[in-house]
N, C-alpha and C positions, 0 to 999 in steps of 0.2 A: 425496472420494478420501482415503485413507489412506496415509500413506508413512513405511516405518521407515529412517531412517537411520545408518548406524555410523562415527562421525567416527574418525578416528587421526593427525589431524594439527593441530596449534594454529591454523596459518590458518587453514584451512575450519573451525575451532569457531570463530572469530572474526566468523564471517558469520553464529551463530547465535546469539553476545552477548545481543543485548534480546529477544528471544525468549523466551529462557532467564531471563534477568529479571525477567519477566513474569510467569512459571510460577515462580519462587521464591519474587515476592512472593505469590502467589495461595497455593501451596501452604505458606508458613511466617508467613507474615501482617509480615514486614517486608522491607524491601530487601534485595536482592544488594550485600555490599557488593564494591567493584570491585576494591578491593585485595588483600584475601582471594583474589576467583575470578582475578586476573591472577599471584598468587603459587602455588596450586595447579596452574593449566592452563598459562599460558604460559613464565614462569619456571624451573618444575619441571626439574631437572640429569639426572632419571633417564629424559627423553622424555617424548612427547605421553600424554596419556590418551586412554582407550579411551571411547566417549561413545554413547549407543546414543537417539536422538533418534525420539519417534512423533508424525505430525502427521496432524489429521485439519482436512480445509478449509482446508489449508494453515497452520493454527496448533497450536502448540507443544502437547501434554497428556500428553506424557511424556516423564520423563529419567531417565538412570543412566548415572552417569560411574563406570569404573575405573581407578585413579589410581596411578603406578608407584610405590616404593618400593624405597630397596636396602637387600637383607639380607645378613647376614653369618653362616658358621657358626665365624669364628675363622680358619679356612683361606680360604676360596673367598668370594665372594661373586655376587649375584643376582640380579631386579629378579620382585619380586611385585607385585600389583593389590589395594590396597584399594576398596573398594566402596563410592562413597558416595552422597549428592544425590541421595537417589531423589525423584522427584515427580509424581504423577500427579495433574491438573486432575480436579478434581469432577464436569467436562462430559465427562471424555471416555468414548465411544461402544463403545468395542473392548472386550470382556473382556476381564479375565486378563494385562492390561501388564507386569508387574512378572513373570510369568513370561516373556512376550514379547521384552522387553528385556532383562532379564537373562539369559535363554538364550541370547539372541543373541551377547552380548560373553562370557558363559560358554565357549562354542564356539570360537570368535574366540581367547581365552585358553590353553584347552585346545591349539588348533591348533599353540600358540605353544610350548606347554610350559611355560606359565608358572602360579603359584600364584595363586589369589584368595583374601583375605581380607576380614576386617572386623566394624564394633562395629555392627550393628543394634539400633535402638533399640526401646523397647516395642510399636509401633505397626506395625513391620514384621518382626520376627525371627521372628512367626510364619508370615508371607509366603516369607521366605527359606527358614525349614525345608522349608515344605508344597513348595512349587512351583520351588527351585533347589535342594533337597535339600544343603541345607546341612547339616554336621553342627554344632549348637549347644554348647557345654559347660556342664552348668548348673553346674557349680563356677567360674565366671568371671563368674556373673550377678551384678551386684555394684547395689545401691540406696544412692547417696551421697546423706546428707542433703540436701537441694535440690535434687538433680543427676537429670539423664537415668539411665535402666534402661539398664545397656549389657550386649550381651553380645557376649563373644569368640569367634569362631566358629573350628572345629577345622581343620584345612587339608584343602581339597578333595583335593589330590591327594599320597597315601602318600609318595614320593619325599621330601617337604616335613618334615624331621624337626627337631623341636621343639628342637632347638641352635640353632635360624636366628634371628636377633635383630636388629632394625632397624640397621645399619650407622653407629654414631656417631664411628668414629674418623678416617675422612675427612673433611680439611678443609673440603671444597665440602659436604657432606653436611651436616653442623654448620650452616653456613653458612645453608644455606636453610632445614632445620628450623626453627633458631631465630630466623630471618627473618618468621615467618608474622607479618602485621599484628595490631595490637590485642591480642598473646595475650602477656603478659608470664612472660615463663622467669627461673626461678633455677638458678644454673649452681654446682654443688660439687664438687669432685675425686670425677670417679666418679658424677656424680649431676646429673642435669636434672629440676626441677620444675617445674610450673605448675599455674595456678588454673583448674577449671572451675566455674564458677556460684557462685564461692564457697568450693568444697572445690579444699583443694590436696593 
């Protein structure tokens, strides 16, 4: 039997912990670490994420969590959905997941009013364009020396105008950003860095 499900609440993703574990290590060849996904899912100030779970035989072979973020345009502020942790098991059975699942919480999103974004990586942005019709920008494809192919994807829905910028002057906001485990930030009047793979 096959069963897709769409978490939107931190407990019931908590009943899907090792699971999802499982399918991390499988799909990225090292552990979940648990501070990381307890700082992302359950900790998160701006609400649960949106979590789109496919199991075939009752075990785990697909996932796509969309993950809140508050934006700001100066005036008003938001809460959009980055896109991330896609993973699909080698074994699994069902075509076309990654459209399956992402449709799903796409809809879900949509329903909400809400924007989705996000940085896919070499291996799937071509996935995201074909089958979630994403709009890609290839002036944001950017190759850091060492570093993942990232590309910044355009905002799904027109409404979403390009003044909207991730919300740093809230103090709870700060707060958690530069909370994230293991990921060391440098903080300057006006300016937050950090190192990925190397490149800062």
């Amino acid at each position: 039997a096959v069963t897709l499900t769409l978490v939107d609440q931190s407990t019931d993703l908590m009943q899907h912990r090792e699971s999802i574990s499982a399918l991390f290590r499988e799909a990225f060849d090292r552990d979940l670490d648990p501070a990381t996904w307890e700082w992302l899912f359950l900790h998160n100030p701006n609400g649960p994420s949106q979590v789109a779970l496919w199991h075939e035989g009752g075990r785990l072979v697909g996932h796509i969590a969309f993950v809140p973020f508050c934006f700001s345009n100066g005036v008003n502020t938001d809460i959009a959905y980055r896109s991330g942790t896609v993973m699909i098991s080698s074994s699994a059975q069902s075509p076309g997941l990654l459209a399956v699942l992402g449709q799903a919480l796409q809809s879900r999103c949509a329903d909400q009013g809400r924007t989705v974004f996000g940085f896919p990586n070499a291996n799937s942005w071509q996935g995201f364009k074909r089958f979630l019709r994403w709009g890609i920008s290839p002036m944001a494809l950017v190759d850091l020396p060492g570093a993942t192919i990232l590309g910044i994807t355009e905002q799904l829905f027109p409404e979403a105008a390009s003044s909207w910028r991730l919300d740093m002057r809230d103090a709870e906001q700060r707060r958690w950003r530069l909370a994230r485990p293991r990921v060391p930030y440098v903080t300057m009047p006006g300016l937050v860095t950090s190192t990925h793979e190397g490149v800062e």
